[in-house]
PDB file of N, CA, C and O in Angstrom:
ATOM      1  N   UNK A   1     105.204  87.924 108.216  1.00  0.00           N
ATOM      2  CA  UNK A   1     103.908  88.527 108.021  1.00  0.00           C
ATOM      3  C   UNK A   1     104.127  89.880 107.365  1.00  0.00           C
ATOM      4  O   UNK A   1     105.014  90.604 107.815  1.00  0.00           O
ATOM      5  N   UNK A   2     103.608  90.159 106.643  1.00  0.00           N
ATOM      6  CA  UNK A   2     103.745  91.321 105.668  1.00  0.00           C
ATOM      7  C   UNK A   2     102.075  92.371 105.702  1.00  0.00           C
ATOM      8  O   UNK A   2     100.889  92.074 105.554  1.00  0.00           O
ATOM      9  N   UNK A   3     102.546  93.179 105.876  1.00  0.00           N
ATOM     10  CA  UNK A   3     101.319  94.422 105.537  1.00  0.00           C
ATOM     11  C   UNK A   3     100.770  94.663 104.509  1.00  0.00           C
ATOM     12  O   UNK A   3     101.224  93.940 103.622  1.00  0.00           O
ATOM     13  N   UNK A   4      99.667  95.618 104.010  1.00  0.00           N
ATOM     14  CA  UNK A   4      99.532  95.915 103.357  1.00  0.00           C
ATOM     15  C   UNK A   4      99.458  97.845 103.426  1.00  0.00           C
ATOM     16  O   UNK A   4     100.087  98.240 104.408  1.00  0.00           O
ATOM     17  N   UNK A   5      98.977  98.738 102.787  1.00  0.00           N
ATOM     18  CA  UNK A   5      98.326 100.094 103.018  1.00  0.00           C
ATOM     19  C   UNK A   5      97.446  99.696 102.821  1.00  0.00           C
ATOM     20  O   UNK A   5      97.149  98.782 102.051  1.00  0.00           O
ATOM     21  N   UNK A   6      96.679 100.465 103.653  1.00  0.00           N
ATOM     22  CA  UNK A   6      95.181 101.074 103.394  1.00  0.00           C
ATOM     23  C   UNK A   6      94.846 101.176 102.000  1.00  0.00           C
ATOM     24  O   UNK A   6      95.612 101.971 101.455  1.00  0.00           O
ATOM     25  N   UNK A   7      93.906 100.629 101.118  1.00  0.00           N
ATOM     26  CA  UNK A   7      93.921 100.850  99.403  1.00  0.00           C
ATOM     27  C   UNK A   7      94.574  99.824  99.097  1.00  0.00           C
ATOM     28  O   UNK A   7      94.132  99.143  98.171  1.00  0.00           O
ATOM     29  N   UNK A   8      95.556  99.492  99.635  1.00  0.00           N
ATOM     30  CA  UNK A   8      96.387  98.968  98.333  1.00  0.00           C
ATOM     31  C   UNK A   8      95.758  97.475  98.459  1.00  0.00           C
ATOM     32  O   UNK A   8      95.824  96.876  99.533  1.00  0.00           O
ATOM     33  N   UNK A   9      94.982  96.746  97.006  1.00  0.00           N
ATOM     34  CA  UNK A   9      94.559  95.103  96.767  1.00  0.00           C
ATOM     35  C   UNK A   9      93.196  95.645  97.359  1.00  0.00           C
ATOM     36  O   UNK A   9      92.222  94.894  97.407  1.00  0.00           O
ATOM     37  N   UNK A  10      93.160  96.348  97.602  1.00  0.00           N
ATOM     38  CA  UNK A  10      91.330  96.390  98.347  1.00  0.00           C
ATOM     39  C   UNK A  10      90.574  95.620  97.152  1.00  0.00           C
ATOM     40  O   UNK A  10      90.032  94.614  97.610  1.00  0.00           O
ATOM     41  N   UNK A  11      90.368  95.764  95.806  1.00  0.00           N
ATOM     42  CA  UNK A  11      89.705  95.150  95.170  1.00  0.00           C
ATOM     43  C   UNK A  11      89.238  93.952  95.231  1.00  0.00           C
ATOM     44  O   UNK A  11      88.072  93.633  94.998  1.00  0.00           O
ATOM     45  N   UNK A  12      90.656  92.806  95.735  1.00  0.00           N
ATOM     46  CA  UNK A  12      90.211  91.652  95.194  1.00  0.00           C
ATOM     47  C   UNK A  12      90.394  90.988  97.138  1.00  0.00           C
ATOM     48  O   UNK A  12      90.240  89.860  97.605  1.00  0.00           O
ATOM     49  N   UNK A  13      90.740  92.198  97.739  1.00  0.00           N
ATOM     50  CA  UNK A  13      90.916  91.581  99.257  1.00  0.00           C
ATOM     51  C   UNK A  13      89.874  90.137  99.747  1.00  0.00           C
ATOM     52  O   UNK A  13      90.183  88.990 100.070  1.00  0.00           O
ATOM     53  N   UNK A  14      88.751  90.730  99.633  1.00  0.00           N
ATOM     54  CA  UNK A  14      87.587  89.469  99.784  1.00  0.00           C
ATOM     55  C   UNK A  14      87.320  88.282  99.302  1.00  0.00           C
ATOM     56  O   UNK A  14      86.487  87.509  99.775  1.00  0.00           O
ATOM     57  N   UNK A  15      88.200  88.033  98.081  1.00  0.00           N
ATOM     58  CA  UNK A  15      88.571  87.488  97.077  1.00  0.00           C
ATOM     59  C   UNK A  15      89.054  86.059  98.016  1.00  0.00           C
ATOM     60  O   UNK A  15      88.569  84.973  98.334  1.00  0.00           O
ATOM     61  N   UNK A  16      90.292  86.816  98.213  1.00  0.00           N
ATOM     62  CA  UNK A  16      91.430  85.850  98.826  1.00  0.00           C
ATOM     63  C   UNK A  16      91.606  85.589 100.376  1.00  0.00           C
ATOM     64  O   UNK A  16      92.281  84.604 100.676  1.00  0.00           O
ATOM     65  N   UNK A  17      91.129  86.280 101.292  1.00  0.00           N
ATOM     66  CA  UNK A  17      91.015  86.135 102.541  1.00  0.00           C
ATOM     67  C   UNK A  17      90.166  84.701 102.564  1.00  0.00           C
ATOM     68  O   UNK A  17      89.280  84.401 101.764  1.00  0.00           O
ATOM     69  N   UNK A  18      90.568  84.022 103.490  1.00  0.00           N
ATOM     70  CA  UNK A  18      90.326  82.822 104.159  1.00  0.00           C
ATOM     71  C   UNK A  18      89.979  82.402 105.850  1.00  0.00           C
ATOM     72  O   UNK A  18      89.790  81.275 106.309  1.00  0.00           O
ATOM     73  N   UNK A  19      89.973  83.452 106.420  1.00  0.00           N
ATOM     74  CA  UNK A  19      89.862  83.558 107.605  1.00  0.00           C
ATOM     75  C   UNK A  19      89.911  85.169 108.293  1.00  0.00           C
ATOM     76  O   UNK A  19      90.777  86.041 108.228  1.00  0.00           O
ATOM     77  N   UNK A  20      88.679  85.127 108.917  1.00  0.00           N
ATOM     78  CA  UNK A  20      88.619  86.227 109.857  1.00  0.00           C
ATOM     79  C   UNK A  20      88.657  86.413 111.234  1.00  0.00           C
ATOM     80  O   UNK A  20      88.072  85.377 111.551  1.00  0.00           O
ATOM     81  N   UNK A  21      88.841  86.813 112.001  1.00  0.00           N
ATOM     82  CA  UNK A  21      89.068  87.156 113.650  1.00  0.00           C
ATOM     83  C   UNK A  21      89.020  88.176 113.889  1.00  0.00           C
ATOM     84  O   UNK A  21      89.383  89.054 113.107  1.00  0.00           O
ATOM     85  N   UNK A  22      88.497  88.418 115.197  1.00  0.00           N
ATOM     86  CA  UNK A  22      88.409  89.598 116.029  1.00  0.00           C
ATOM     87  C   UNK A  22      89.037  89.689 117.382  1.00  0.00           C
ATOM     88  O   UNK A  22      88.720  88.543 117.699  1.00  0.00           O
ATOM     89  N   UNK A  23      89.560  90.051 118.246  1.00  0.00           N
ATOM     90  CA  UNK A  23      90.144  90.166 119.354  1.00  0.00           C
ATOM     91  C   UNK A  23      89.934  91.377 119.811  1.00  0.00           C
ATOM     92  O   UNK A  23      90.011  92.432 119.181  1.00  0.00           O
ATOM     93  N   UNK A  24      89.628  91.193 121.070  1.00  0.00           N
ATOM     94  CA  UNK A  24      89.850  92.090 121.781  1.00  0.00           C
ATOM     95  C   UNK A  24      91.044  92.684 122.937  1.00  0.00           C
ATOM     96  O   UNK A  24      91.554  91.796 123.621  1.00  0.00           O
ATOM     97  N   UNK A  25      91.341  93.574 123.101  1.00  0.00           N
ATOM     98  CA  UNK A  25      93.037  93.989 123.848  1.00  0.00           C
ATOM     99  C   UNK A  25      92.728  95.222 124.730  1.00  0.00           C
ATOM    100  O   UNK A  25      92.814  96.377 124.313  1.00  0.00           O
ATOM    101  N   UNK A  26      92.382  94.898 125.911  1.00  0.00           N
ATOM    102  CA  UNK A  26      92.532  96.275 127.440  1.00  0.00           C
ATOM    103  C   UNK A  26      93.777  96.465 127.364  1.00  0.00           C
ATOM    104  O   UNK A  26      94.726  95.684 127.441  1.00  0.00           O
ATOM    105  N   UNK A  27      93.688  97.925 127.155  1.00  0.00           N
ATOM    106  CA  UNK A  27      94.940  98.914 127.607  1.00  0.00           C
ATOM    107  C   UNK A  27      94.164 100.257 128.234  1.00  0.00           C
ATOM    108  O   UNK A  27      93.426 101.116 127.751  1.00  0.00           O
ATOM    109  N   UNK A  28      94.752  99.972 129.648  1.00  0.00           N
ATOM    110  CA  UNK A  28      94.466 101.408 130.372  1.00  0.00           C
ATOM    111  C   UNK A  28      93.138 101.407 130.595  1.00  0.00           C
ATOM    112  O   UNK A  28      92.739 102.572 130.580  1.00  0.00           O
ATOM    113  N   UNK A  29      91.754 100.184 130.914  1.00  0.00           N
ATOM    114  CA  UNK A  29      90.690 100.538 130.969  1.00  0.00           C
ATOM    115  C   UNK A  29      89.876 101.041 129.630  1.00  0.00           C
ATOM    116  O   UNK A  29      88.813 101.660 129.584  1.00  0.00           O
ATOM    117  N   UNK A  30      90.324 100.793 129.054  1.00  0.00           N
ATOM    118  CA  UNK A  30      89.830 101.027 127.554  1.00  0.00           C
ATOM    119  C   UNK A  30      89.771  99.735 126.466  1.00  0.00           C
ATOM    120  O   UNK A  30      90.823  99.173 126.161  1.00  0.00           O
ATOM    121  N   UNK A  31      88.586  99.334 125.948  1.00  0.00           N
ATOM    122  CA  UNK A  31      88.483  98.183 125.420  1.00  0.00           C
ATOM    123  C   UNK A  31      89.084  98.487 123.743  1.00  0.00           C
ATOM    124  O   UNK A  31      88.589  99.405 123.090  1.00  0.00           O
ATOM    125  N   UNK A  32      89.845  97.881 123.345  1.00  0.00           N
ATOM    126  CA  UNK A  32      89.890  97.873 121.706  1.00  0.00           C
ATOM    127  C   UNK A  32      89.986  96.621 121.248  1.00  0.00           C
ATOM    128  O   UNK A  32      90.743  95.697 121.544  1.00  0.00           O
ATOM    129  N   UNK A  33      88.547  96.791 119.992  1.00  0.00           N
ATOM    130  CA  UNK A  33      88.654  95.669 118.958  1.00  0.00           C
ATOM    131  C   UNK A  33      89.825  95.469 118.018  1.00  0.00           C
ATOM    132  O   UNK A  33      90.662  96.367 118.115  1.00  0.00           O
ATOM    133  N   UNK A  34      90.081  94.588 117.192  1.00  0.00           N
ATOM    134  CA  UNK A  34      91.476  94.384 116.732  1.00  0.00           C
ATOM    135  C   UNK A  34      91.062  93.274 115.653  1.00  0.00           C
ATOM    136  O   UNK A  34      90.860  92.144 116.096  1.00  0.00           O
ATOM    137  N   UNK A  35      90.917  93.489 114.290  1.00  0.00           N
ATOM    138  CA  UNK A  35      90.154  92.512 112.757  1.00  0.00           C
ATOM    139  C   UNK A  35      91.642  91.856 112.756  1.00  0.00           C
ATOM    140  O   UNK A  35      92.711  92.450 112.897  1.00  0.00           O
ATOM    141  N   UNK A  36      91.402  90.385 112.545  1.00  0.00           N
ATOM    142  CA  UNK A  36      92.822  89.689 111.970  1.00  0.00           C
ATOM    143  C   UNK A  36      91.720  89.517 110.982  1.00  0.00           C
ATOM    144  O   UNK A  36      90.509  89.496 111.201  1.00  0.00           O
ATOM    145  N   UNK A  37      92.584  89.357 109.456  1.00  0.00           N
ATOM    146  CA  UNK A  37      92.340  88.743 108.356  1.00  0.00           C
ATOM    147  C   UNK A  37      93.312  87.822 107.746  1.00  0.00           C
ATOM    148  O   UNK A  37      94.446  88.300 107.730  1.00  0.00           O
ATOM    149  N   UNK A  38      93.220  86.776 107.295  1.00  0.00           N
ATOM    150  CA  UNK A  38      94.391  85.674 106.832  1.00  0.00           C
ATOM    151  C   UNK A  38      94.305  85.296 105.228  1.00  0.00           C
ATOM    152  O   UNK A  38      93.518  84.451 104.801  1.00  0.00           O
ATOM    153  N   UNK A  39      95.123  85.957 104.488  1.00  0.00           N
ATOM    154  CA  UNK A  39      95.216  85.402 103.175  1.00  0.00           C
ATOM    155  C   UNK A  39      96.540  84.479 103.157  1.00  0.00           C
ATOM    156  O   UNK A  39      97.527  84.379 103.887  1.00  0.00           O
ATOM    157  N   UNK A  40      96.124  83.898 102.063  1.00  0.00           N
ATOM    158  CA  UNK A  40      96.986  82.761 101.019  1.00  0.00           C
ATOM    159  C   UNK A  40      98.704  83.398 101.860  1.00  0.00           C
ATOM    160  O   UNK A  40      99.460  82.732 102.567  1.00  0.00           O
ATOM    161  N   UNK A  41      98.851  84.834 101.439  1.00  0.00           N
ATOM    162  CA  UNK A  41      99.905  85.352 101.292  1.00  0.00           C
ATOM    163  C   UNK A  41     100.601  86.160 102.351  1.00  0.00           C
ATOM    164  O   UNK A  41     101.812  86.257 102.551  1.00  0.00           O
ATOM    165  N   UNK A  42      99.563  86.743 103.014  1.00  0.00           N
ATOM    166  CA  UNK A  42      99.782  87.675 104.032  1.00  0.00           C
ATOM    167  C   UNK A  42      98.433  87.718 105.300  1.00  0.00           C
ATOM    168  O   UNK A  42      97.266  87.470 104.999  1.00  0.00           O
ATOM    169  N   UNK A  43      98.870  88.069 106.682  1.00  0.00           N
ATOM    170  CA  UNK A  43      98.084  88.504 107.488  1.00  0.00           C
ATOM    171  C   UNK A  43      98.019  90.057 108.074  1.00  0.00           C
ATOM    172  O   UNK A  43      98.949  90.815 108.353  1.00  0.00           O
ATOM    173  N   UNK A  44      96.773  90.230 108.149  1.00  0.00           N
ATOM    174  CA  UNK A  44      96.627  92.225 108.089  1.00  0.00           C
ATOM    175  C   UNK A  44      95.765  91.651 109.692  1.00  0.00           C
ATOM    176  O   UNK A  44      95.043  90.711 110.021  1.00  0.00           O
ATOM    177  N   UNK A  45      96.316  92.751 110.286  1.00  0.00           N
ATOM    178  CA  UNK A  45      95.467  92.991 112.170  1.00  0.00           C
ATOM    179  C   UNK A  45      95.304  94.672 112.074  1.00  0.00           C
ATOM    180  O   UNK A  45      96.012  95.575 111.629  1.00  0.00           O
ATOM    181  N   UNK A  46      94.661  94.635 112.395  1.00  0.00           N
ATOM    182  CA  UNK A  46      93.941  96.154 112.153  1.00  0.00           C
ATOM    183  C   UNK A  46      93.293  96.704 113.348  1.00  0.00           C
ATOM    184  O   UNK A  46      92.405  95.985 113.807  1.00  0.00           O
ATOM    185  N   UNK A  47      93.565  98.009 114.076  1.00  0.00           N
ATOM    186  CA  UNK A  47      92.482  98.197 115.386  1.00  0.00           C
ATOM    187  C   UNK A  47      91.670  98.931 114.640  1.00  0.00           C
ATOM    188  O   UNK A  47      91.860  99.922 113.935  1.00  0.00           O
ATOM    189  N   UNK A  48      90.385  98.058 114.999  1.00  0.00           N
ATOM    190  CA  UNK A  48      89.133  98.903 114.450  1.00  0.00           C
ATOM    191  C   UNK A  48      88.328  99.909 115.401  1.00  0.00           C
ATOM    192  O   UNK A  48      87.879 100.990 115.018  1.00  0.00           O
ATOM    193  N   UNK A  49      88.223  99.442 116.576  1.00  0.00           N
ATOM    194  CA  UNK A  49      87.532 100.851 117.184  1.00  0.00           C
ATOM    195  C   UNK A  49      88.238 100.589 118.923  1.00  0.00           C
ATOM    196  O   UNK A  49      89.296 100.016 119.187  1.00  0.00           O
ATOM    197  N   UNK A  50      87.683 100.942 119.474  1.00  0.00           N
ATOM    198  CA  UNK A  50      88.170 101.607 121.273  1.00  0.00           C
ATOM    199  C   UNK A  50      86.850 101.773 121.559  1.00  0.00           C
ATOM    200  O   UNK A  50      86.097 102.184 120.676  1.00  0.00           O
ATOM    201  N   UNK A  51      86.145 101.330 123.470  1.00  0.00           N
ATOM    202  CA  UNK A  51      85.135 101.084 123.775  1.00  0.00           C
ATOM    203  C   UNK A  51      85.462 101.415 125.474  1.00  0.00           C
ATOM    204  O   UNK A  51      86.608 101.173 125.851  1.00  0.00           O
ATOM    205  N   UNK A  52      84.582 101.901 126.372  1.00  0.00           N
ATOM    206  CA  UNK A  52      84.783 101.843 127.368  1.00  0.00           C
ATOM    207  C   UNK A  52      84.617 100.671 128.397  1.00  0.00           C
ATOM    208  O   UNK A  52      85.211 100.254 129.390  1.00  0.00           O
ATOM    209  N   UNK A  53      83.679 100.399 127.771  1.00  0.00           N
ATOM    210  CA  UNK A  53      83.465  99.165 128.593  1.00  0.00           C
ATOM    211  C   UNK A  53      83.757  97.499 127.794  1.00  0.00           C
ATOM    212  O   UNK A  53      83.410  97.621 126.620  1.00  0.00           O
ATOM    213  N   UNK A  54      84.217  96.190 128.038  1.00  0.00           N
ATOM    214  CA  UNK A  54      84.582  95.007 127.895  1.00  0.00           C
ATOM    215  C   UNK A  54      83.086  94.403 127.160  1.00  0.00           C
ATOM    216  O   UNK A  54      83.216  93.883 126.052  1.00  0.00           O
ATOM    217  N   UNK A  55      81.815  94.464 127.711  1.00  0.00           N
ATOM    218  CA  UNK A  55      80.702  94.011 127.331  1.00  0.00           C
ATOM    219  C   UNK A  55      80.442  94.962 125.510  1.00  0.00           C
ATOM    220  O   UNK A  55      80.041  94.414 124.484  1.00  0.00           O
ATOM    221  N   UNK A  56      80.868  96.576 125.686  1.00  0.00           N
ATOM    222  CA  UNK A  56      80.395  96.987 124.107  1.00  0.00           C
ATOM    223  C   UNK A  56      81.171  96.340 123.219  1.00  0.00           C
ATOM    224  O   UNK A  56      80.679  95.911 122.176  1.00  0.00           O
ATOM    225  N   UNK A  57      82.961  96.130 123.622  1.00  0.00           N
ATOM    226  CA  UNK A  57      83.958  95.981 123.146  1.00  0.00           C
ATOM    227  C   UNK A  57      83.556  94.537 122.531  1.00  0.00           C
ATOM    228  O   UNK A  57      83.640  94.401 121.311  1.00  0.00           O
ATOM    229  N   UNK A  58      83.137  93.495 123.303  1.00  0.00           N
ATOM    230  CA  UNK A  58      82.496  92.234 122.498  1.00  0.00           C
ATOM    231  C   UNK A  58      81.344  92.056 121.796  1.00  0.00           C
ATOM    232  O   UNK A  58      81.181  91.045 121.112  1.00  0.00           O
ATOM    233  N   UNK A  59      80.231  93.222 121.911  1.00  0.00           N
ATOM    234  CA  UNK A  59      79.312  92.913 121.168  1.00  0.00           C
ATOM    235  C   UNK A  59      79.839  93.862 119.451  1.00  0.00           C
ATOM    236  O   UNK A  59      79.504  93.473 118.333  1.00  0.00           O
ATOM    237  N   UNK A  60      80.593  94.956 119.708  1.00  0.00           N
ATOM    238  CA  UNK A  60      81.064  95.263 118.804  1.00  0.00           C
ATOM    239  C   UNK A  60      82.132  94.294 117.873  1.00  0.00           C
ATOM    240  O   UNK A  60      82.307  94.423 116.661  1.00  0.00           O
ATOM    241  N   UNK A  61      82.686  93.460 118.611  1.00  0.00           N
ATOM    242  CA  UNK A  61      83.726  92.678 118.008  1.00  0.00           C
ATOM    243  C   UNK A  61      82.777  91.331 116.832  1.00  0.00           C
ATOM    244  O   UNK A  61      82.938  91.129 115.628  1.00  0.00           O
ATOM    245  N   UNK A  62      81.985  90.760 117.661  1.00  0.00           N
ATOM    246  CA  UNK A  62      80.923  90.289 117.197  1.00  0.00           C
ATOM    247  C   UNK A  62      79.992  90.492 115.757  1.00  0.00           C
ATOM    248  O   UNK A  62      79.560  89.692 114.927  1.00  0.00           O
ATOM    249  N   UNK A  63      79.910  92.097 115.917  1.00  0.00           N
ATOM    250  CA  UNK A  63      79.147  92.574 114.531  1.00  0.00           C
ATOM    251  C   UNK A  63      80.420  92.649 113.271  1.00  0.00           C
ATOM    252  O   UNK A  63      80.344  92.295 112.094  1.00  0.00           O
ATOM    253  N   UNK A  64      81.396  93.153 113.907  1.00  0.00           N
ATOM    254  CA  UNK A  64      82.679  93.348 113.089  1.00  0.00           C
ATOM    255  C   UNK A  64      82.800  91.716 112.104  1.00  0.00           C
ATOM    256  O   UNK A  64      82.883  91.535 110.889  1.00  0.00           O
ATOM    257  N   UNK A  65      82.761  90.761 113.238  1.00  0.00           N
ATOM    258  CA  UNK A  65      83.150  89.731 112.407  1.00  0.00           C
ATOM    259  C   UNK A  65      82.152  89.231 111.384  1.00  0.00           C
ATOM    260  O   UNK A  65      82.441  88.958 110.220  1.00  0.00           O
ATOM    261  N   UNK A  66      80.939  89.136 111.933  1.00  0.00           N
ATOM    262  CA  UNK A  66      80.057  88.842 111.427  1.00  0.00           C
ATOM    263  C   UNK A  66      79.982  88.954 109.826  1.00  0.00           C
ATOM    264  O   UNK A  66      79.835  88.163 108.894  1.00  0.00           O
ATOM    265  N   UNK A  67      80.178  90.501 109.996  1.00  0.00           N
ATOM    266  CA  UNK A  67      80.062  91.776 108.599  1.00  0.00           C
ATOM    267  C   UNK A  67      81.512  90.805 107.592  1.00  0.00           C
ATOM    268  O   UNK A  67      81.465  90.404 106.429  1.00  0.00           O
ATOM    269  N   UNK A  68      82.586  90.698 108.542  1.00  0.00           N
ATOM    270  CA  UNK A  68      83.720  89.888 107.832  1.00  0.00           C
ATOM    271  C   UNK A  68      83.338  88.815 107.141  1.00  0.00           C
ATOM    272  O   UNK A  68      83.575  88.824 105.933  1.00  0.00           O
ATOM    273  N   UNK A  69      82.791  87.866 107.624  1.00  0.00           N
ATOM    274  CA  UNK A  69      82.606  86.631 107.171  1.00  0.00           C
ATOM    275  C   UNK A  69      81.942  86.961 105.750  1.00  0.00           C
ATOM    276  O   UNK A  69      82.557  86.584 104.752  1.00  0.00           O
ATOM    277  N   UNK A  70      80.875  87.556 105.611  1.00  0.00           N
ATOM    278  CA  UNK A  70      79.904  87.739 104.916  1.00  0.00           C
ATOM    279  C   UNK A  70      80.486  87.776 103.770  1.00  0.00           C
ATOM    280  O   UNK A  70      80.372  86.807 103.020  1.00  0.00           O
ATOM    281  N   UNK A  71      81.400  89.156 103.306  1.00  0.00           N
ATOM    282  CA  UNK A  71      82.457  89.950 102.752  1.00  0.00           C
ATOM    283  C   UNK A  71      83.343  88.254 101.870  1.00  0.00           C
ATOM    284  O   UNK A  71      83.388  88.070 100.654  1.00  0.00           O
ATOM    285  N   UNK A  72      83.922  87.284 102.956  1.00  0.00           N
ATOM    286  CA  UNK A  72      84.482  85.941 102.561  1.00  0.00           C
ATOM    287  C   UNK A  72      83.563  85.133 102.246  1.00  0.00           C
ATOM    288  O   UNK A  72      84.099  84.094 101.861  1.00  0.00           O
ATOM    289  N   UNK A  73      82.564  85.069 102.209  1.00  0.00           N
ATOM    290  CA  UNK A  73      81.393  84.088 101.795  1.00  0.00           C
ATOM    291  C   UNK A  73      81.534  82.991 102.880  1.00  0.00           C
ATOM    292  O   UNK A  73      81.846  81.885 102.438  1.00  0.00           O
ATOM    293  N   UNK A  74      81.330  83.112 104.478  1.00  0.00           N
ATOM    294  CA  UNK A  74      81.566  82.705 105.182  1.00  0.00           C
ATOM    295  C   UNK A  74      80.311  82.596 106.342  1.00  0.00           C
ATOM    296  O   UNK A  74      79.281  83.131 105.931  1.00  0.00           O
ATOM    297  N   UNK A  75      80.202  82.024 107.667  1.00  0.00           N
ATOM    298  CA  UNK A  75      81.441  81.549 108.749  1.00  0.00           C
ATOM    299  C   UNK A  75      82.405  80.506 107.549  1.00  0.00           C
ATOM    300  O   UNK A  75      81.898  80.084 106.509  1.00  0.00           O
ATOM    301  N   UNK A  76      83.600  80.278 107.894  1.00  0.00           N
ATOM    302  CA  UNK A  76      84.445  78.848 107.606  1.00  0.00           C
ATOM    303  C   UNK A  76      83.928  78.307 108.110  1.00  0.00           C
ATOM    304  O   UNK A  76      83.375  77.355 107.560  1.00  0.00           O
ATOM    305  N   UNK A  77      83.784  78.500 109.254  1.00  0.00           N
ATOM    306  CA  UNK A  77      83.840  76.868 110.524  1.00  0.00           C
ATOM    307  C   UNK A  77      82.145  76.670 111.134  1.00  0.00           C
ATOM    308  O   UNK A  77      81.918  75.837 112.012  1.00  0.00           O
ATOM    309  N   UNK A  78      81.188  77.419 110.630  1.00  0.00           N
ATOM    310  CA  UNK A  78      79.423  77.024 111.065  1.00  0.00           C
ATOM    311  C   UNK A  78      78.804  77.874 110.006  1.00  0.00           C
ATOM    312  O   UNK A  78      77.579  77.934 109.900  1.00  0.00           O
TER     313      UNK A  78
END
């Protein structure tokens, strides 16, 4: 699995992504969202924000993906 930077392919990122995900990961009482994106070539996981509570942490994860799909001309799968 290979990275990318921040910037770097942003142009055509939406392009080529094929799959989006969101996860969520408690550490310490603290909720954080976490974007997987899956291209052809590479997968990027990204923490996108930190939440106190498990209930914001999923409705936030939720809008995150949502916004993703859109971006891929998506859901894939509904």
């Amino acid at each position: 699995m290979s990275e990318t930077t921040d910037g770097e392919h942003r142009e055509h990122m939406a392009d080529r992504a094929s799959v989006v995900e969101t996860t969520l990961v408690e550490e310490k009482g603290i909720w954080a969202v976490d974007i997987i994106v899956v291209f052809d070539d590479e997968v990027i996981r990204r923490r996108v924000g930190t939440y106190l509570t498990e209930e914001r942490a999923t409705i936030a994860a939720g809008l995150i993906k949502r916004t993703a799909e859109r971006d891929i001309s998506g859901p894939i799968h509904g």
